[in-house]
mmCIF file of the C-alpha atoms, coordinates in Angstrom:
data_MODEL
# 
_entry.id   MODEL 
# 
loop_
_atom_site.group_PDB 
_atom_site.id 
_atom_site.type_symbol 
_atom_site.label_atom_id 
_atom_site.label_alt_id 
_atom_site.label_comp_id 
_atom_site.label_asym_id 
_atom_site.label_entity_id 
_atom_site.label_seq_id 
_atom_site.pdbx_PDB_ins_code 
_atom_site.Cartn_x 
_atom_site.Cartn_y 
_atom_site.Cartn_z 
_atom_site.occupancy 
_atom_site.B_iso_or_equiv 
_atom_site.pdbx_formal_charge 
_atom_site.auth_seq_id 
_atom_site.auth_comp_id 
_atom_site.auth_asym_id 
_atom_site.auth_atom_id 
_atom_site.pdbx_PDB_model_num 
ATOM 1   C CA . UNK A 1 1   ? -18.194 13.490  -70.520 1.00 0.00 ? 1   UNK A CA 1 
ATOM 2   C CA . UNK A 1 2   ? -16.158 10.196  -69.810 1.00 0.00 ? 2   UNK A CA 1 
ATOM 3   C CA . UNK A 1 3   ? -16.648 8.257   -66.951 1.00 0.00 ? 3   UNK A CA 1 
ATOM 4   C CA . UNK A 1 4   ? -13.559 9.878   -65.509 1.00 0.00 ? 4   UNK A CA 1 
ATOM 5   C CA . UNK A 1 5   ? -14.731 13.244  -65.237 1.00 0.00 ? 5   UNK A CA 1 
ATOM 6   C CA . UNK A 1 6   ? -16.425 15.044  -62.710 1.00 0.00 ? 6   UNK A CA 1 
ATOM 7   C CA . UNK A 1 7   ? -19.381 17.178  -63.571 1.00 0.00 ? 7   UNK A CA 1 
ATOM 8   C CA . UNK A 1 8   ? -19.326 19.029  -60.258 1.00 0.00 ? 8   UNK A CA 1 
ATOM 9   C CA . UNK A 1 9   ? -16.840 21.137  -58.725 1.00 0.00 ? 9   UNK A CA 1 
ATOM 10  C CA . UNK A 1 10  ? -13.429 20.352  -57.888 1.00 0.00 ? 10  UNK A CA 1 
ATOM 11  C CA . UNK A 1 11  ? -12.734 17.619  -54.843 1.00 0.00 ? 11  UNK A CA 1 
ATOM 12  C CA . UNK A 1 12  ? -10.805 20.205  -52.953 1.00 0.00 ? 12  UNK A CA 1 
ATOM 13  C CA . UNK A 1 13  ? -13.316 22.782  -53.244 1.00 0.00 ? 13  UNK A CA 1 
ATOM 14  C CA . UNK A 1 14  ? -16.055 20.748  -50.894 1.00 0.00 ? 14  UNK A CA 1 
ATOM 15  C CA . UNK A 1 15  ? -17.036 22.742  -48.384 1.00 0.00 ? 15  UNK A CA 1 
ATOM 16  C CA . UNK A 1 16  ? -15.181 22.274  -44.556 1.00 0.00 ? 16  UNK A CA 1 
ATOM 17  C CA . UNK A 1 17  ? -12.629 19.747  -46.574 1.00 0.00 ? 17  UNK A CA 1 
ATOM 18  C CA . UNK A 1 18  ? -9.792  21.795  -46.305 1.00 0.00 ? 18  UNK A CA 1 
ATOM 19  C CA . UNK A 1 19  ? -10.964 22.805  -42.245 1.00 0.00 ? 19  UNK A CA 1 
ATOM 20  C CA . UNK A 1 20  ? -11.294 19.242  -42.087 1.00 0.00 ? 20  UNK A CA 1 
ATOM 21  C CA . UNK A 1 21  ? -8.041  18.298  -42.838 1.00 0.00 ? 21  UNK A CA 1 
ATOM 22  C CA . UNK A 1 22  ? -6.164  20.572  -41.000 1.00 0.00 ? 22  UNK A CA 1 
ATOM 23  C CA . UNK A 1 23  ? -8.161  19.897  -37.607 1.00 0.00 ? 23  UNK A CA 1 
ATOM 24  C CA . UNK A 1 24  ? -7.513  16.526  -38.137 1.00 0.00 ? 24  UNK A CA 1 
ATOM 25  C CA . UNK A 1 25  ? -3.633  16.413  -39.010 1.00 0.00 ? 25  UNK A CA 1 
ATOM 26  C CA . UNK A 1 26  ? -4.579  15.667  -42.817 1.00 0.00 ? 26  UNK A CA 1 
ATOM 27  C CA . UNK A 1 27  ? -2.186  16.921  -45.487 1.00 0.00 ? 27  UNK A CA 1 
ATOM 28  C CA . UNK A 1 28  ? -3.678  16.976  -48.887 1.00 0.00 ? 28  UNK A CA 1 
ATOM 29  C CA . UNK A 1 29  ? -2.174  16.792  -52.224 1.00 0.00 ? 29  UNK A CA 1 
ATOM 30  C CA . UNK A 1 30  ? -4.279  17.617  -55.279 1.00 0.00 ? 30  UNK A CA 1 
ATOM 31  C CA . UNK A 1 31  ? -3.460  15.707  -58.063 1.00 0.00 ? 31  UNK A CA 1 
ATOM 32  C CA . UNK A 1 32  ? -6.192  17.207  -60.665 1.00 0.00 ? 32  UNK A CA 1 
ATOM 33  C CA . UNK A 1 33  ? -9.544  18.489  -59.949 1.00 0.00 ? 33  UNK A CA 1 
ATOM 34  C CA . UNK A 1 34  ? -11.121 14.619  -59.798 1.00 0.00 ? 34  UNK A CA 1 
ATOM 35  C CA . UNK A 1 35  ? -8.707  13.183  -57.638 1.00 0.00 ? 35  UNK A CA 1 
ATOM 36  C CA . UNK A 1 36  ? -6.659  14.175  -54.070 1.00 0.00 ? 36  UNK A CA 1 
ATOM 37  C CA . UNK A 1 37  ? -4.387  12.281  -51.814 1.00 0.00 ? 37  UNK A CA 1 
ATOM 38  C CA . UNK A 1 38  ? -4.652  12.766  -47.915 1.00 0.00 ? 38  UNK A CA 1 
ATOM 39  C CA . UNK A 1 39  ? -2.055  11.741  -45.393 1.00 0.00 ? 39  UNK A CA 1 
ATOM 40  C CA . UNK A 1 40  ? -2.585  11.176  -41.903 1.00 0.00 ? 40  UNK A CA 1 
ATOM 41  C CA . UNK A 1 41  ? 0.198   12.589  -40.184 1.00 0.00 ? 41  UNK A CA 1 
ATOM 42  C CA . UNK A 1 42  ? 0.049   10.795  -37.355 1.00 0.00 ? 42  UNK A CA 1 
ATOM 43  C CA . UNK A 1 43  ? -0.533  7.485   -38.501 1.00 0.00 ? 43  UNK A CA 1 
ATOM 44  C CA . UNK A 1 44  ? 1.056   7.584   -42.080 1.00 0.00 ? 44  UNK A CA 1 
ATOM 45  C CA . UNK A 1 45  ? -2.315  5.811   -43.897 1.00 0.00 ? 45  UNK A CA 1 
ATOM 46  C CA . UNK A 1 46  ? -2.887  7.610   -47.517 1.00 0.00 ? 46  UNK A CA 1 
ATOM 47  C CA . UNK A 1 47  ? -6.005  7.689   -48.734 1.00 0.00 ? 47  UNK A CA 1 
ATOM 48  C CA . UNK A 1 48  ? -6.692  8.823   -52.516 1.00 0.00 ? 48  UNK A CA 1 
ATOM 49  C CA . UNK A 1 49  ? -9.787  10.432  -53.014 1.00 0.00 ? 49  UNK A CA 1 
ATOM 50  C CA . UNK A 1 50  ? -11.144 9.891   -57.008 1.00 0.00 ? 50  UNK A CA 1 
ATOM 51  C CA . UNK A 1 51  ? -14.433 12.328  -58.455 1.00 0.00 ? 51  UNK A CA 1 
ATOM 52  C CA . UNK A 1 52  ? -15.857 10.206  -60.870 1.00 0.00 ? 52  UNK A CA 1 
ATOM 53  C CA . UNK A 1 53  ? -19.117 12.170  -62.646 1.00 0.00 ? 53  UNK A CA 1 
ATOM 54  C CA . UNK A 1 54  ? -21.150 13.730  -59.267 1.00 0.00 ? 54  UNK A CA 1 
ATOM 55  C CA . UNK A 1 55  ? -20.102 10.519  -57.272 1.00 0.00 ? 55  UNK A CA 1 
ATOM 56  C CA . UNK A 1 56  ? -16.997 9.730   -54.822 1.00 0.00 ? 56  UNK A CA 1 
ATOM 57  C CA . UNK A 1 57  ? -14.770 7.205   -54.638 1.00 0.00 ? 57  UNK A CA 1 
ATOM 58  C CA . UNK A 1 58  ? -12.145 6.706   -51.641 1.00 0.00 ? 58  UNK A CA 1 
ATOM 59  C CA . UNK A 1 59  ? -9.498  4.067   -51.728 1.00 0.00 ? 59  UNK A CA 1 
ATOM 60  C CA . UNK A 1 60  ? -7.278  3.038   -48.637 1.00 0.00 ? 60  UNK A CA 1 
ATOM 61  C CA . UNK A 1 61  ? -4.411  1.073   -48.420 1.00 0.00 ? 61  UNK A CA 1 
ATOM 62  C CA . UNK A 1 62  ? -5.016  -2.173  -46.286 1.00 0.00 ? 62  UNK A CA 1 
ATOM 63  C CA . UNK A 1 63  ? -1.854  -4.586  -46.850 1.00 0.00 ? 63  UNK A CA 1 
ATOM 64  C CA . UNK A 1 64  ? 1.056   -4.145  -49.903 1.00 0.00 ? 64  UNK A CA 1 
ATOM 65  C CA . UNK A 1 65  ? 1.532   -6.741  -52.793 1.00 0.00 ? 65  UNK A CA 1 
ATOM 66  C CA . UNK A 1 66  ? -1.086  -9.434  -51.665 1.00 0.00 ? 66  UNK A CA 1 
ATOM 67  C CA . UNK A 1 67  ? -1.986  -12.161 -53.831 1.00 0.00 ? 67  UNK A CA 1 
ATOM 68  C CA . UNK A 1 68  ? -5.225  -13.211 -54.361 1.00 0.00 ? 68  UNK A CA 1 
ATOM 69  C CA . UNK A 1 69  ? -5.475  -16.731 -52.377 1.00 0.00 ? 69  UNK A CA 1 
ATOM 70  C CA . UNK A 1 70  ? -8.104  -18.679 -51.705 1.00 0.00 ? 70  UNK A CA 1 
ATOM 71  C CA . UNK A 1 71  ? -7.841  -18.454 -47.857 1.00 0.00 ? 71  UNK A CA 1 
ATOM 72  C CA . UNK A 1 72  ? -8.078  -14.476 -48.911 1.00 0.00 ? 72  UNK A CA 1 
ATOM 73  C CA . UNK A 1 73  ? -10.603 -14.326 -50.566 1.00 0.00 ? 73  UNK A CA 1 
ATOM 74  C CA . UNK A 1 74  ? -13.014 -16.803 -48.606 1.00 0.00 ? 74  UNK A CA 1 
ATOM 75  C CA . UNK A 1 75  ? -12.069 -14.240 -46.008 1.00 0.00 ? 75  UNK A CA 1 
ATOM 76  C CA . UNK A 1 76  ? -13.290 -10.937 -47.482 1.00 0.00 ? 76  UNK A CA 1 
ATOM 77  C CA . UNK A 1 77  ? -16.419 -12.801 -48.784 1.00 0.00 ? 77  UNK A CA 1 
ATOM 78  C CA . UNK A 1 78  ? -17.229 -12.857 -44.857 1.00 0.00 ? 78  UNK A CA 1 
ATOM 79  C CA . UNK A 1 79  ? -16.130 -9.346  -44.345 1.00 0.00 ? 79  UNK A CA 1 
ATOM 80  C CA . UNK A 1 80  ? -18.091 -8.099  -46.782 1.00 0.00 ? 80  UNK A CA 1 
ATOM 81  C CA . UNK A 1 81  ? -21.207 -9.677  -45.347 1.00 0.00 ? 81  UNK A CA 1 
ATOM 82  C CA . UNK A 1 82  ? -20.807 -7.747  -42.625 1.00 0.00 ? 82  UNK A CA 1 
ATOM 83  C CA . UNK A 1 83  ? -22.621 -3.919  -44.109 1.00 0.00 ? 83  UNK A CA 1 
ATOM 84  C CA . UNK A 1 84  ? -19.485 -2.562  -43.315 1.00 0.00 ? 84  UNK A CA 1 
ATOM 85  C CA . UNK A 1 85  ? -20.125 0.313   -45.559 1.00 0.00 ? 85  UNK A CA 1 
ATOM 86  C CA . UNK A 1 86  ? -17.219 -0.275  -47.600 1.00 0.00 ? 86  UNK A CA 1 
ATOM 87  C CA . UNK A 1 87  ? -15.709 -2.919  -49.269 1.00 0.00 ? 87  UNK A CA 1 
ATOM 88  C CA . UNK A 1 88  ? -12.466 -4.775  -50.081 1.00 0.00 ? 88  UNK A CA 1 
ATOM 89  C CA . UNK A 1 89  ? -10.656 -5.382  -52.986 1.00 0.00 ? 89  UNK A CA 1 
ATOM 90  C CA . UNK A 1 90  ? -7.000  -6.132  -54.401 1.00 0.00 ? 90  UNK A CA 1 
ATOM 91  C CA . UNK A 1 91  ? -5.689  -3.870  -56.734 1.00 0.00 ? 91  UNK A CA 1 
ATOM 92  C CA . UNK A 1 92  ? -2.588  -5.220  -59.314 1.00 0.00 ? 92  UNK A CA 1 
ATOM 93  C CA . UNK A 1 93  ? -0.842  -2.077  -58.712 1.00 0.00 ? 93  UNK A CA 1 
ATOM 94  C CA . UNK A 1 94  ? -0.931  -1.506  -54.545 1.00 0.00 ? 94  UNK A CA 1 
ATOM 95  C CA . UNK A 1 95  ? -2.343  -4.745  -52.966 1.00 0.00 ? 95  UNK A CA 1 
ATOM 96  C CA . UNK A 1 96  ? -5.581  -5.433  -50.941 1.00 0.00 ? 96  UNK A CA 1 
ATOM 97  C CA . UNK A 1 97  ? -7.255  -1.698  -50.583 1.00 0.00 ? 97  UNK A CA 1 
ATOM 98  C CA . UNK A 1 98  ? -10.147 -0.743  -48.846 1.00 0.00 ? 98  UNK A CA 1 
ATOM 99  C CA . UNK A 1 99  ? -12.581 1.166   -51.279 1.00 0.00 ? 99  UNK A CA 1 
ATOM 100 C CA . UNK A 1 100 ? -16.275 3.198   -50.670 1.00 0.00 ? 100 UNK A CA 1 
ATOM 101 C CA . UNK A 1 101 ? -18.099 5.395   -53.450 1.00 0.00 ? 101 UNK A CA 1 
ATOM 102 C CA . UNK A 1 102 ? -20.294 7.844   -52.108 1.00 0.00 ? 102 UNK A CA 1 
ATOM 103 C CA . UNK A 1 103 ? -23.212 8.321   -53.992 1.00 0.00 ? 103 UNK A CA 1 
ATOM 104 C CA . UNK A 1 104 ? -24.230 12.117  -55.597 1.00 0.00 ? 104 UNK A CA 1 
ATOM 105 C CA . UNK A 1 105 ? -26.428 12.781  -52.649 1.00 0.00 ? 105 UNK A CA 1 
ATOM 106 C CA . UNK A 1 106 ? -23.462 12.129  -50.047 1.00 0.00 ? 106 UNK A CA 1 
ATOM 107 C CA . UNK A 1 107 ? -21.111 14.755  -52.094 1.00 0.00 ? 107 UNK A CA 1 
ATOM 108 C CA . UNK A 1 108 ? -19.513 16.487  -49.258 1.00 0.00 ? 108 UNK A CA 1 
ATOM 109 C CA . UNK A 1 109 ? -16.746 16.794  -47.212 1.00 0.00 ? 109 UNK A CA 1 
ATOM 110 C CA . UNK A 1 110 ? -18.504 15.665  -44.120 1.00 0.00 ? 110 UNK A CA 1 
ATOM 111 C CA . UNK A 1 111 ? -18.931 12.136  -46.080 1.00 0.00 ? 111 UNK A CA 1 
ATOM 112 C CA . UNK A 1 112 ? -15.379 12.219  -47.232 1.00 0.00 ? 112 UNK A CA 1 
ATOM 113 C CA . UNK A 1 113 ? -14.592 12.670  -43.473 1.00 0.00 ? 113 UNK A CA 1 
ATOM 114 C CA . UNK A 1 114 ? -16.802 10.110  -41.767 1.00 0.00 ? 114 UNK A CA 1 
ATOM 115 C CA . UNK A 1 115 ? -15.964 7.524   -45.073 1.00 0.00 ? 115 UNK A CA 1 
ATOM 116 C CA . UNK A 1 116 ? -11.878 7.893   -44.106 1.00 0.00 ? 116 UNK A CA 1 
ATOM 117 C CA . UNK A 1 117 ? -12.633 7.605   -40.460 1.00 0.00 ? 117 UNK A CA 1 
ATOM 118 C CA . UNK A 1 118 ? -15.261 4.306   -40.816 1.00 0.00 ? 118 UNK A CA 1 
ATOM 119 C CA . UNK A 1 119 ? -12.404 2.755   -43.305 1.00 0.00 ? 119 UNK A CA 1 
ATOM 120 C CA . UNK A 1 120 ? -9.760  3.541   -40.768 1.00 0.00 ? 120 UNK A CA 1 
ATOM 121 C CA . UNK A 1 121 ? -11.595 1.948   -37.850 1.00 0.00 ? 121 UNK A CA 1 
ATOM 122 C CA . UNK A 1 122 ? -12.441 -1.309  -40.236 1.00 0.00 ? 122 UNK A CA 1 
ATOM 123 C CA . UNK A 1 123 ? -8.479  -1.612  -41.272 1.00 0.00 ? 123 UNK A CA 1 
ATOM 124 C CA . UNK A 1 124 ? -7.433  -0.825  -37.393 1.00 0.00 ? 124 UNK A CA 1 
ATOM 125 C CA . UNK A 1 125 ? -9.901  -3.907  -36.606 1.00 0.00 ? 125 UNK A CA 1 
ATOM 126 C CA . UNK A 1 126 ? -8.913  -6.421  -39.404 1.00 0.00 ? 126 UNK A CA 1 
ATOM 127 C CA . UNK A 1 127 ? -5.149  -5.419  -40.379 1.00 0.00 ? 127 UNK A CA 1 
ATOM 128 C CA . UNK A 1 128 ? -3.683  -7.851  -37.970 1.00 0.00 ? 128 UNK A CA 1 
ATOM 129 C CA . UNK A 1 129 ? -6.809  -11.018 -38.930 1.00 0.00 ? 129 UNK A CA 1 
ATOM 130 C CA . UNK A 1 130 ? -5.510  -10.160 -42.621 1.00 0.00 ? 130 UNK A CA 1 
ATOM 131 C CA . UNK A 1 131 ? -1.968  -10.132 -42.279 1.00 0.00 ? 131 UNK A CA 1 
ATOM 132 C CA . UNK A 1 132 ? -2.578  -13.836 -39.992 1.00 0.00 ? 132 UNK A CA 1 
ATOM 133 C CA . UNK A 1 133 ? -4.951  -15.203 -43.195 1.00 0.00 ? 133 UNK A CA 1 
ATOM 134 C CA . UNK A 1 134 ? -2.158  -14.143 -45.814 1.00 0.00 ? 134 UNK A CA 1 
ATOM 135 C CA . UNK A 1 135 ? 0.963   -15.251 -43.757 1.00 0.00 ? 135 UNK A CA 1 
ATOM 136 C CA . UNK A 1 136 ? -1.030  -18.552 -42.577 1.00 0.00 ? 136 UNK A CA 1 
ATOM 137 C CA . UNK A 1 137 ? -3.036  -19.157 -45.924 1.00 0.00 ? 137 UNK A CA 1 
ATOM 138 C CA . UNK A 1 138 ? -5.586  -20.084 -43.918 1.00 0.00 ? 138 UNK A CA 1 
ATOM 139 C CA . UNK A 1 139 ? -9.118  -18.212 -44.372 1.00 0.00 ? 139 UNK A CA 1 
ATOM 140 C CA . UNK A 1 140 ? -10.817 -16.892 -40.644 1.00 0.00 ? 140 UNK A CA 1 
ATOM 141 C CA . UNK A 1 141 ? -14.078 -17.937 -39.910 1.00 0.00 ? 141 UNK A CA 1 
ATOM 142 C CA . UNK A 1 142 ? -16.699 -16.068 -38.727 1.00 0.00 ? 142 UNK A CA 1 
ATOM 143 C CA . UNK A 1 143 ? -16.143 -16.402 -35.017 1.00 0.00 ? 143 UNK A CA 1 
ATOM 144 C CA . UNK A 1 144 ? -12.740 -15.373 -35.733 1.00 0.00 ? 144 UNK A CA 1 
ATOM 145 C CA . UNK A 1 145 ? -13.776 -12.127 -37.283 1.00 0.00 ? 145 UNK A CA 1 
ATOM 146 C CA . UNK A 1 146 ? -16.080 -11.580 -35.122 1.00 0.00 ? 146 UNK A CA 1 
ATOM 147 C CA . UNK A 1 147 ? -13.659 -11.080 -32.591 1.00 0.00 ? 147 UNK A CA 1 
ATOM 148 C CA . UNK A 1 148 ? -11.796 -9.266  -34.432 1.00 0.00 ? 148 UNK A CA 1 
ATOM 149 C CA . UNK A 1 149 ? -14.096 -6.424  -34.109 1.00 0.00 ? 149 UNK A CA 1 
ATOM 150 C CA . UNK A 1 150 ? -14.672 -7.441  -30.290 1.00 0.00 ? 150 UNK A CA 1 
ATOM 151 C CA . UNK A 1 151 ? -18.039 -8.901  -31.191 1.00 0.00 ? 151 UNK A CA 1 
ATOM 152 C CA . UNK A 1 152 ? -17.687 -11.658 -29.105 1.00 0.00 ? 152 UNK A CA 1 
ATOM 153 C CA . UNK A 1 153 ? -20.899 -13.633 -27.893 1.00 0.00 ? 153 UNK A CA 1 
ATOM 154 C CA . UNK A 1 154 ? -22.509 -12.292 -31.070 1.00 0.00 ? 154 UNK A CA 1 
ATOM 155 C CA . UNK A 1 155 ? -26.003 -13.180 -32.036 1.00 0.00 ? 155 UNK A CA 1 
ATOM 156 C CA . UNK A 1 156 ? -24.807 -13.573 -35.547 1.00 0.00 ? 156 UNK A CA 1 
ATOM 157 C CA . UNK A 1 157 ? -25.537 -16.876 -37.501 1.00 0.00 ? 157 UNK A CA 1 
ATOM 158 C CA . UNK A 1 158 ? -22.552 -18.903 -37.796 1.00 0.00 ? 158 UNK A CA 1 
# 
C-alpha cells in the first residue's frame, strides 16, 4: 500500500460526516475514496479533506499566491509556537494553507468537524495580521499576535 492510500474505509463513509455537513451548511464533493472537498456555504472557505493510510489530513485555504518572505515566515514561526493544533504552511500550487493530520486514533467525523471549526477560528483570528505582514513585509511580533487572538495582557514570555 503507498503512502497515498487509505487502509480504512472511505472518508465519506465516517460516521455523522454526512449529518454533519448538512447541519452545518457543508456541501461535500468526493473526489475518490481518500480525499473530499467541503464548502461552507455561508462563508465560501473550502477545505479538502486527504485519507492518507488510517490517518487524516485537512488543508484550508488561508491567503492565495503568497510568497515565501522573510517577514512571513518569521511570522508563522511565532504562530506555530502557539499549540494551535494545526499548523501553517505555503503550498506552490494555492498559497499559505492551514493544514492538521489527525492521527489513527482521532479517525472520525467528530475530529474532522472540530479540526475545520478550530482551523476556521485560527484563520478568522489571523487572516487580517497575515494579509498586514504580506502587504507590509514586515513580520508581527508577539504582542501583535497576541492581540490578534484578543490575548491582550497575556502572561506569555515576550
Amino acid at each position: 500500500m503507498s503512502g497515498f492510500e487509505m487502509s480504512g474505509d472511505a472518508l465519506l463513509e465516517l460516521e455523522g460526516l454526512r449529518d454533519w455537513c448538512d447541519a452545518n451548511q457543508f456541501d461535500v464533493e468526493e473526489i475518490d475514496a481518500a480525499e473530499l472537498v467541503l464548502t461552507d456555504r455561508e462563508t465560501g472557505s473550502v477545505w479538502s479533506v486527504f485519507g492518507v493510510d488510517d490517518w487524516i489530513q485537512i488543508k484550508g485555504l488561508v491567503l492565495e499566491e503568497v510568497e515565501p518572505g522573510s517577514a512571513l515566515c518569521l511570522t508563522l514561526a511565532r504562530l506555530h509556537d502557539r499549540l494551535l493544533g494545526c499548523r501553517f504552511s505555503i503550498d506552490s500550487q494555492h498559497g499559505l494553507v492551514i493544514i492538521v493530520d489527525l492521527m489513527p486514533s482521532c479517525r472520525s467525523a467528530a475530529a474532522v468537524a472540530e479540526a475545520i471549526m478550530q482551523m476556521q477560528a485560527i484563520i478568522d483570528h489571523t487572516s487580517e495580521l497575515l494579509e498586514d505582514v504580506v502587504e507590509r513585509e514586515m513580520d508581527a511580533d508577539d504582542r501583535t499576535i497576541d492581540q490578534a487572538f484578543g490575548l491582550e495582557g497575556s502572561r506569555r514570555l515576550h
